[in-house]
C-alpha positions in Angstrom: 90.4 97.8 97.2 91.3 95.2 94.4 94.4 96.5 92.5 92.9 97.9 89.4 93.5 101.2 87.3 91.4 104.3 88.6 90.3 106.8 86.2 91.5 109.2 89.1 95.3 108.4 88.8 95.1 108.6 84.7 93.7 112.2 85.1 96.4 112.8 87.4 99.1 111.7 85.1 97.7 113.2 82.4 97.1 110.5 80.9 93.7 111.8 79.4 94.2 114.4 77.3 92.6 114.3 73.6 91.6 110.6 74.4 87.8 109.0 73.6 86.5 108.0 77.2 84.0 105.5 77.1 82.3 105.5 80.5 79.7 102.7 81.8 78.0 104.8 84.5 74.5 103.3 86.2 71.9 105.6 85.2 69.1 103.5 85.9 66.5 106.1 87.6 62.8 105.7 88.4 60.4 107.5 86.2 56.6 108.5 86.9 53.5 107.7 84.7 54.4 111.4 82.9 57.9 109.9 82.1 59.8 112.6 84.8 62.7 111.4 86.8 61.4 111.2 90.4 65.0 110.1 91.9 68.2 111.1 90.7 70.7 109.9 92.7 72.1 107.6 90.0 72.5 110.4 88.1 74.0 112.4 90.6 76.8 110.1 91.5 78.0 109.3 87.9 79.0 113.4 87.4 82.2 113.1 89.3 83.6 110.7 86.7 82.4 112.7 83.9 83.5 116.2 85.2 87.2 114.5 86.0 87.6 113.0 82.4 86.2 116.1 80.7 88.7 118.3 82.8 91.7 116.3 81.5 90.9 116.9 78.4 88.9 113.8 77.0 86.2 113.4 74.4 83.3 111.7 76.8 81.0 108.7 75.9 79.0 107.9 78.9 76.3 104.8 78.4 73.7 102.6 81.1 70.7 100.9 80.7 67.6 101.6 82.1 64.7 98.9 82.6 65.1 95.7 80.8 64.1 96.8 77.1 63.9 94.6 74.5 67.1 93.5 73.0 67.0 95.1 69.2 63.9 97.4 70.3 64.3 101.1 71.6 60.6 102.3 72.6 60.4 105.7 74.1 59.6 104.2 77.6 63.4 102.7 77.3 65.1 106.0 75.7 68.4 107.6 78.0 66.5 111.0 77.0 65.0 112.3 80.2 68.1 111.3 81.5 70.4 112.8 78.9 68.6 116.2 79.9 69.3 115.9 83.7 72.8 115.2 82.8 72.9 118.0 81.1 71.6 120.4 83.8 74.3 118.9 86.6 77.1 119.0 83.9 76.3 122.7 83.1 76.9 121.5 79.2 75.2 120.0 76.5 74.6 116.4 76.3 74.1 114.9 73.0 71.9 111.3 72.9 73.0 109.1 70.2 70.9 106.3 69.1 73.0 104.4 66.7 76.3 104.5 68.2 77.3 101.1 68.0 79.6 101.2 64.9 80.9 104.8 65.7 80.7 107.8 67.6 81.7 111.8 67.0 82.8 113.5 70.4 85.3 115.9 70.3 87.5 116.8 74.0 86.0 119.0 76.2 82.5 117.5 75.0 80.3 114.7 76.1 77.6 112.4 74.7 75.0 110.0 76.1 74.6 106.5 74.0 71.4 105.5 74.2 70.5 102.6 76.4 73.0 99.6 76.2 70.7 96.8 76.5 68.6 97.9 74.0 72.0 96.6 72.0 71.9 92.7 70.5 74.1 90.7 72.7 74.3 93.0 75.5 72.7 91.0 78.1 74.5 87.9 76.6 78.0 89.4 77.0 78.4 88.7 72.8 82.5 89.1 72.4 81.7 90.8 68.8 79.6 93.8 70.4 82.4 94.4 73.4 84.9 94.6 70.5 82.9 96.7 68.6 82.1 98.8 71.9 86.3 98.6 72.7 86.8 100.3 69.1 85.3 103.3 69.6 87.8 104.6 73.2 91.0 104.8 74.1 90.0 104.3 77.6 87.5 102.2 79.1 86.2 103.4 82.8 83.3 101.3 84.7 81.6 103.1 87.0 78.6 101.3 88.1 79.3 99.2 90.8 74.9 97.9 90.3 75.9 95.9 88.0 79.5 95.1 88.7 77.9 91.7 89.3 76.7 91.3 86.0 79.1 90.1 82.8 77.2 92.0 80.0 79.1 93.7 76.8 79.2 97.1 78.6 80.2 96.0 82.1 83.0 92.9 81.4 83.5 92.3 77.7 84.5 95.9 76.9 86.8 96.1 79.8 89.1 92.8 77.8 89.1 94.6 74.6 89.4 98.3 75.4 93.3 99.5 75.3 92.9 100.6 78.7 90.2 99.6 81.1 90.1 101.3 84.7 87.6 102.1 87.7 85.8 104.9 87.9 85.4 107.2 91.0 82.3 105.9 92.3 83.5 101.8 91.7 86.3 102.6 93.2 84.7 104.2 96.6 82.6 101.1 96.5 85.1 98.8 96.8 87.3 100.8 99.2 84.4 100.8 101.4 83.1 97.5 101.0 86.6 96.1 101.5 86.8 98.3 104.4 84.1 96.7 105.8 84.5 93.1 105.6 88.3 92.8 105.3 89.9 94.9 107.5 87.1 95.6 109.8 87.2 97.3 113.2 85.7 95.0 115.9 82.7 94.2 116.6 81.9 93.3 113.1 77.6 93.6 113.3 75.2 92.7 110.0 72.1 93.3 109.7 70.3 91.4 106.9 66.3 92.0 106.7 64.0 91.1 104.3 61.2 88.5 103.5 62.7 85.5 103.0 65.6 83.0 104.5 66.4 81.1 101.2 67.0 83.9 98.9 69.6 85.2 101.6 71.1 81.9 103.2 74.0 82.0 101.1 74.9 85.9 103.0 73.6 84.7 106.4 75.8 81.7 106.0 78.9 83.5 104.6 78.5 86.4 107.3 78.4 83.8 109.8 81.8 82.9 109.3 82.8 86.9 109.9 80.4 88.6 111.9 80.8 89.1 115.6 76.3 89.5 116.1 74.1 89.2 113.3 71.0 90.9 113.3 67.8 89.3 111.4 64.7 91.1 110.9 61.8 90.9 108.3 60.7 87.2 107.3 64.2 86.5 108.1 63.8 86.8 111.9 60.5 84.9 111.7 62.0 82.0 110.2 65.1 82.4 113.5 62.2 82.5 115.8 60.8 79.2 115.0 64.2 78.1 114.6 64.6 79.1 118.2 61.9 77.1 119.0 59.2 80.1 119.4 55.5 80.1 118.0 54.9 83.1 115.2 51.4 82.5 114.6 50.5 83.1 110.7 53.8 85.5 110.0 55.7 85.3 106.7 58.2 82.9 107.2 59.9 79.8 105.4 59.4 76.3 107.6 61.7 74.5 105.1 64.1 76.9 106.1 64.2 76.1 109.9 67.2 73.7 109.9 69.4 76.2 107.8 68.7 78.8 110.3 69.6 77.0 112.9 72.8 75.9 111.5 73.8 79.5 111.1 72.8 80.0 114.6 74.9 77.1 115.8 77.9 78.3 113.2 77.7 81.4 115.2 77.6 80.1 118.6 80.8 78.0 117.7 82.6 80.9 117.3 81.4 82.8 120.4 79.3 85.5 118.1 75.7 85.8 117.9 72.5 86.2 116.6 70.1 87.7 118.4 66.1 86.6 119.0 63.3 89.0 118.8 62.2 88.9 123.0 59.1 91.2 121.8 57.5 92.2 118.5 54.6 94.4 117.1 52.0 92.3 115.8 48.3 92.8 114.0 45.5 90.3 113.0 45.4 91.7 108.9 47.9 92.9 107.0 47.9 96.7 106.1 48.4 100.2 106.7 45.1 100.5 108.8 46.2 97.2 110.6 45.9 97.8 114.6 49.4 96.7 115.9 49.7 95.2 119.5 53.2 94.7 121.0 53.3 90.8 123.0 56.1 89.6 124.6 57.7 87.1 121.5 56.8 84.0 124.0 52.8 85.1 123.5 52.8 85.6 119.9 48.8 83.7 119.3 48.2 81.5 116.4 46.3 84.1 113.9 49.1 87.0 115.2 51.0 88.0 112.2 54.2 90.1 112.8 55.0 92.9 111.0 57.8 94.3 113.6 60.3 93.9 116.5 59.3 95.4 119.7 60.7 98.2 122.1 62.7 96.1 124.2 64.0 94.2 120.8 64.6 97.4 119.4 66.9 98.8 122.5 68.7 95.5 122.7 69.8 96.1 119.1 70.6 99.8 119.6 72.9 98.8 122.7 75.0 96.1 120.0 75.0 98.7 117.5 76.3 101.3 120.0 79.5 98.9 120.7 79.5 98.2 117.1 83.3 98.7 115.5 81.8 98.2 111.9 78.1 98.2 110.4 77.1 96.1 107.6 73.3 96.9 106.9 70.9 95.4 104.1 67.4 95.0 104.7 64.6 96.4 107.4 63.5 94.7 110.2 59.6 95.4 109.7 57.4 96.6 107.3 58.5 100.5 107.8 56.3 101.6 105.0 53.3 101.2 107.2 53.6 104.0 110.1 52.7 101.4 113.1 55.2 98.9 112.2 58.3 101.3 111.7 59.2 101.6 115.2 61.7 98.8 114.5 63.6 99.8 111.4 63.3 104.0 112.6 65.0 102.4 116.0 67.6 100.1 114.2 68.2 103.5 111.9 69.0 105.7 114.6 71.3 103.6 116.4 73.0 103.1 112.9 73.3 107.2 112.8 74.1 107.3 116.2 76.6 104.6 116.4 81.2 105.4 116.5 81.0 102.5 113.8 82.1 102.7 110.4 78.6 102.3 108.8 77.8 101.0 105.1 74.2 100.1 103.9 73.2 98.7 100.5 70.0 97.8 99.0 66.8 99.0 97.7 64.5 99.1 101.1 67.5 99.7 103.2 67.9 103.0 101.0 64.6 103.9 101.1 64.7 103.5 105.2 67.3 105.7 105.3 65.8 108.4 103.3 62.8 108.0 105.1 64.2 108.2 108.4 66.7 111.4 107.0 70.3 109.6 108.8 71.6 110.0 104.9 74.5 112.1 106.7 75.1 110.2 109.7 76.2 107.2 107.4 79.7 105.9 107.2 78.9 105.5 102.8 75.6 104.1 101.3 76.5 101.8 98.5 74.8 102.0 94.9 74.3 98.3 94.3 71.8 96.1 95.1 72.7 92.5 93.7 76.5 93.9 93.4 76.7 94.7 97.1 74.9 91.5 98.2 77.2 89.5 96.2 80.2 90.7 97.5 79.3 90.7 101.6 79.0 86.9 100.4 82.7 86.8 98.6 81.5 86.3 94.8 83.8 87.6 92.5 81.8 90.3 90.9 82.6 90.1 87.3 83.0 93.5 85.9 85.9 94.5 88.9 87.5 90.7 87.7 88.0 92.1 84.0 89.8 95.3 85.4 91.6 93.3 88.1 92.9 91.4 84.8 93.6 94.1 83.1 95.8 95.2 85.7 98.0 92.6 85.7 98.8 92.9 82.3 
């Protein structure tokens, strides 16, 4: 991983003891039209952090945003509390929610406290030098442990981490980028991606860096529609991007160059409406008729994938390869799933749908590590500095 500080060798040093811990966890968790949690992952995964700073002996201040609130505004639909009382439950401890913590905050060691949603902060979301110092004030050690928004410079996630006497990684950042950096820097061979999702131009800049480090990369969703026609194939009126066909096949090409691949649907599910009640029809990719829509890859497509992904040395995965939430079109992702599960690879999968596909599907165990960050994780498969890991990497060096 980057060389940063790790809130892990502090605690081992001892370095903790009777010091104010300000931890930026990611607590941002799904609620339901009653206001109940109905996912808690997030949660979860920030309790290792807090359980390892409380048992050194530290005062704890944990923060996160949830939603996009209004900067200045703190409606109930935007409060930490729900959350505060989960935390509390998994902690085993009371877990006090401040509201106004900005200019200071009572914790004494052995105890933790929640401070209410950060954004709802002025100059959060703007990264305002004058809040992260004011933030930096109140620890003696800064930890950042939510690699979702590692890819964001906001007050809590960079700015803190300049002013803060010490700034480090928490557990969970810091298996992120072990794994991550596993993955696309020392990775065993063949290096296979799979990047699904709707559309080429909001992921050409991940095809086209992957391209350049892949050994076969997979495309599914919109993605492999826009492929096909780059490949010269008819896709009736599927989601795809036209516009899009020259940068495809430049990524195809870049591939080629460098004896690697990506592969081209040779069958595919299709239906004439869009839907869960759609009727699908599996046609050879050749036969696809001008008002086919598809909505998956086919059987054959779906075994030739499971044979690369059975040779696989490494797994990157983001993104489904049809629309899984509908029953007849989730042949596709459920086969690309169980050949990730199945696979000797080291395996690591990011994003939203990807996520839910893998709950869905239940190969949660089978996974090499399932990354936290959306927009974090896609940003660094395409080599962006992520801004937040910067600041510690900084920090460092000092």
């Amino acid at each position: 991983m980057p060389t940063v500080k790790t809130l892990s060798s502090l605690a081992r040093a001892g370095a903790l003891a009777g010091k104010r811990v300000f931890i930026r966890s990611d607590l941002n968790v799904p609620f339901n039209e009653a206001g109940e949690i109905t996912e808690d992952t997030r949660i979860r995964a920030s309790v290792p952090a807090i359980r390892m700073a409380l048992d050194a002996g530290a005062a704890v201040m944990v923060t996160s945003h949830l939603g996009r609130p209004k900067e200045g505004v703190c409606t109930p639909a935007d409060s930490l509390e729900a959350v505060g009382a989960r935390l509390s439950q998994l902690l085993g401890q009371p877990v006090t929610l401040l509201r106004d913590w900005v200019d200071g905050v009572q914790v004494q060691p052995g105890q933790v406290v929640l401070l209410e949603n950060c954004r709802c902060n002025v100059g959060e979301k703007k990264n305002d030098p004058a809040l992260a110092r004011k933030m930096a004030a109140l620890c003696d050690v800064y930890v950042n442990d939510a690699f979702g928004t590692a890819h964001r410079a906001e007050a809590t996630t960079e700015g803190i981490a300049r002013y803060a006497p010490v700034a480090c990684a928490g557990p969970l950042l810091e298996a992120e980028l072990d794994a991550l950096g596993k993955a696309l820097f020392e990775p065993r061979r063949p290096l296979v991606a799979i990047v699904g999702g709707s559309k080429v131009s909001t992921k050409l800049s991940i095809l086209q860096a992957l391209a350049a480090k892949v050994d076969k990369l997979v495309v599914g969703g919109g993605i492999a529609n826009t492929f096909m026609l780059a490949a010269g194939l008819k896709i009736g009126k599927s989601l795809a991007e036209p516009e899009q066909i020259d940068q495809a096949r430049a990524v195809i090409e870049m591939m080629k160059a460098r004896g690697a691949e990506v592969p081209i649907p040779v069958d595919v599910v299709c239906a004439k409406t869009f839907g869960a009640e759609a009727v699908p029809a599996v046609k050879e990719a050749a036969d696809v008729a001008e008002d086919d829509m598809i909505l998956d890859i086919g059987p054959r497509t779906t075994a030739q994938l499971a044979a690369i992904l059975a040779q696989a040395g490494t797994i990157v995965w983001n993104g489904p390869v049809g629309v899984f939430e509908f029953e007849a079109f989730a042949g596709g992702t459920q086969g690309v799933a169980r050949a990730v599960a199945d696979s000797p690879a080291f395996s690591i999968a990011g994003g939203g749908d990807t996520l839910a596909a893998i709950a869905k599907f239940h190969i949660a165990d089978k996974m090499g590590y399932i990354s936290t960050g959306g927009g974090a994780f896609l940003e660094f498969l395409e080599g962006k500095p992520l801004p937040a890991v910067e600041a510690l990497k900084v920090r460092a060096a000092e």
